[in-house]
C-alpha positions as a LaTeX table, in Angstrom:
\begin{tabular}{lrrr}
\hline
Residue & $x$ (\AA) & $y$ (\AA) & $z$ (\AA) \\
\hline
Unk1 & $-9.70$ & $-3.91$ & 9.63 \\
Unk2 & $-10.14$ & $-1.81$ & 6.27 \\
Unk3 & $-7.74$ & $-3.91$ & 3.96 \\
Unk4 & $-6.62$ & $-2.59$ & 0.65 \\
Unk5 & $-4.74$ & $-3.14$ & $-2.19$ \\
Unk6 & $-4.26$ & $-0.63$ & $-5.02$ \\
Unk7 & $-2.47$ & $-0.95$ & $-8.11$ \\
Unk8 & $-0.19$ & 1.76 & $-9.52$ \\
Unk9 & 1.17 & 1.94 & $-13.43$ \\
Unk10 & 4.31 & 4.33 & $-13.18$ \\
Unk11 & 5.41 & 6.05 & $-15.97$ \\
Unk12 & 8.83 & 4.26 & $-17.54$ \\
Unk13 & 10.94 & 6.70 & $-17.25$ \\
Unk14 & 10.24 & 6.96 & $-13.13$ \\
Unk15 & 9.69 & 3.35 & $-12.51$ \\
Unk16 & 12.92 & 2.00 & $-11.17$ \\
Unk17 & 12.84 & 5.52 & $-8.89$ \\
Unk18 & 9.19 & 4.93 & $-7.66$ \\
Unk19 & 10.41 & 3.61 & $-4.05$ \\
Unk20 & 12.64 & 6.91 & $-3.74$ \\
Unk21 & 9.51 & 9.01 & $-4.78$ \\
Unk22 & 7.31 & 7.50 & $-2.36$ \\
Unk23 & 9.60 & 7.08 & 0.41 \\
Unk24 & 8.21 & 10.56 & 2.62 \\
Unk25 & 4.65 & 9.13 & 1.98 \\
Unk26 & 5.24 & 5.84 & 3.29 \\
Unk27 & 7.08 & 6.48 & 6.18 \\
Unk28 & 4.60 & 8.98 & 7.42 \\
Unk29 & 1.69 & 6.53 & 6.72 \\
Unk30 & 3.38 & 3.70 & 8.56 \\
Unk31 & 4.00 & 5.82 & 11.39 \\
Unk32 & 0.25 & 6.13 & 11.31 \\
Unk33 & $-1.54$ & 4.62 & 14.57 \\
Unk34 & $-4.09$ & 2.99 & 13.06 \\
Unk35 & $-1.76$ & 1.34 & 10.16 \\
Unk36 & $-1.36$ & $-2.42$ & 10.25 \\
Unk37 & 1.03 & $-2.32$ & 7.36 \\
Unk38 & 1.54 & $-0.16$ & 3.90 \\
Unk39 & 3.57 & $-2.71$ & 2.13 \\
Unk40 & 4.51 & $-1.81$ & $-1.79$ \\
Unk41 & 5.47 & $-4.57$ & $-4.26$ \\
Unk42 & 6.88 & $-4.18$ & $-7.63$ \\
Unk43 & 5.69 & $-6.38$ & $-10.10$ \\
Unk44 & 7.53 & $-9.56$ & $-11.76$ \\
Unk45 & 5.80 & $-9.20$ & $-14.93$ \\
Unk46 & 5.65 & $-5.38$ & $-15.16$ \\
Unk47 & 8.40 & $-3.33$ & $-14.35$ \\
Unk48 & 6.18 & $-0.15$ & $-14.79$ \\
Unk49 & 3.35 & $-1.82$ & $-11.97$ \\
Unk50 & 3.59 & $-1.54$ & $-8.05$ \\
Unk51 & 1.35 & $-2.96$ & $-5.91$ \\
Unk52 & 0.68 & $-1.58$ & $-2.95$ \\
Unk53 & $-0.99$ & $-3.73$ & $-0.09$ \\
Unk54 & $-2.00$ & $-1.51$ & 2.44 \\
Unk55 & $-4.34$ & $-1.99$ & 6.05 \\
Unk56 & $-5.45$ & 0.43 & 8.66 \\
Unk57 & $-7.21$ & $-1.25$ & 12.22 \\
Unk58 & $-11.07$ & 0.19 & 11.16 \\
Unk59 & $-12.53$ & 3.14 & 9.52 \\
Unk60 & $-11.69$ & 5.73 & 11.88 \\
Unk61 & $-8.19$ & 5.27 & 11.13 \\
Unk62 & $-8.35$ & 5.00 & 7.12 \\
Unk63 & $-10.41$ & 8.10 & 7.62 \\
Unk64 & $-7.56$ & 9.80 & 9.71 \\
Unk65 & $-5.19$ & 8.08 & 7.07 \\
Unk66 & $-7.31$ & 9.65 & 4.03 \\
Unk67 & $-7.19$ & 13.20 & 6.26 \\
Unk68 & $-3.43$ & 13.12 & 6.84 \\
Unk69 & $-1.47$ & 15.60 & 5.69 \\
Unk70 & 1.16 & 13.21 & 4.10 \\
Unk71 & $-1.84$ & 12.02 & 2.08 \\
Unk72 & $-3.04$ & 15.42 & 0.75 \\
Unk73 & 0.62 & 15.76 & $-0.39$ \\
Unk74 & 0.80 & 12.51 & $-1.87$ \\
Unk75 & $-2.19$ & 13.12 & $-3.90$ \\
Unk76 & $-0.54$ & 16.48 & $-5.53$ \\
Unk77 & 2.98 & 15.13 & $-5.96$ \\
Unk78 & 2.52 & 11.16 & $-7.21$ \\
Unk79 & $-0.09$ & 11.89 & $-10.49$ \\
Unk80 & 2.36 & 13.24 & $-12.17$ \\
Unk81 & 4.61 & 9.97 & $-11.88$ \\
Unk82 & 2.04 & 7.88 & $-13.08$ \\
Unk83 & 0.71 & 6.39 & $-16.42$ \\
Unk84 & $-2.94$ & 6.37 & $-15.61$ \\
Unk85 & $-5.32$ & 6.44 & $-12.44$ \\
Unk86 & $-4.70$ & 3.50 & $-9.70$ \\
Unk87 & $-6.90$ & 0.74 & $-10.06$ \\
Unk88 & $-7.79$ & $-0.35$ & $-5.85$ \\
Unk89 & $-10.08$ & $-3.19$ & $-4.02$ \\
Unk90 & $-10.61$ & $-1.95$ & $-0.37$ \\
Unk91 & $-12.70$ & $-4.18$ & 1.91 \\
Unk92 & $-13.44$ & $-4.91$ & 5.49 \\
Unk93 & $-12.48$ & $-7.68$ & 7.04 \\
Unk94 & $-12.81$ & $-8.92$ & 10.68 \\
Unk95 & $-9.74$ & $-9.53$ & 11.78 \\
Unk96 & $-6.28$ & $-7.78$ & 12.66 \\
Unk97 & $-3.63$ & $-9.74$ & 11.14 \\
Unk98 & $-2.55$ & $-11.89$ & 8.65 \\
Unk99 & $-4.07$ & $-15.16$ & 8.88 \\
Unk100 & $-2.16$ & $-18.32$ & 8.11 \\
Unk101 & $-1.85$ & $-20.60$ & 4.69 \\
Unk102 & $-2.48$ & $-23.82$ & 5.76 \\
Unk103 & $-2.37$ & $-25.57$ & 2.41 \\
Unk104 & 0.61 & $-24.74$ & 2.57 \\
Unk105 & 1.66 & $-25.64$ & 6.22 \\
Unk106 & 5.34 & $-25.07$ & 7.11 \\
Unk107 & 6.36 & $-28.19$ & 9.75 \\
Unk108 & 7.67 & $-26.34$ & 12.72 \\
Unk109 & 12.08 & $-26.37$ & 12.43 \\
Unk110 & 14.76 & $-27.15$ & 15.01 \\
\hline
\end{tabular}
């Protein structure tokens, strides 16, 4: 799987809308079928940070994700939103999931 996870500084005065602005855009990519998951987080620390962690099954589908049209409009309506370019570590990994923590191991409950 192509895993990725991207970084986004918002501008202030959008932050605390962010989810609202990128609603269309992540609904359409996570009706992708090659998307694992397009999960956004916002940041404890940072108010103005989002973290988006984000996996498609191999490159065809990033490709077709890249190609979409929901991405093409993402790329001409979220700029202006933000304080400066996304910062992004994209790998490959082999595997399809999540794997599991196991230092820390959660006994099994009734």
């Amino acid at each position: 799987m192509i895993f990725i996870t991207a970084k986004f500084r918002v501008r202030p005065e959008y932050a605390d809308q962010w989810p609202q602005i990128t609603a269309e855009f992540t609904a359409a990519t996570r009706e992708e079928p090659g998307c694992l998951w397009f999960d956004w987080s916002r940041s404890v620390e940072d108010p103005t940070e989002y973290v988006l962690v984000e996996a498609f099954r191999d490159d065809e589908a990033g490709a077709a994700h890249v190609r979409s049209e929901h991405f093409g409009a993402a790329r001409r309506t979220l700029p202006p939103h933000l304080a400066e370019t996304p910062r992004i570590v994209n790998t490959t990994l082999a595997q399809d999931d999540w794997s599991l923590l196991g230092e820390m191991s959660v006994a099994e409950q009734d």
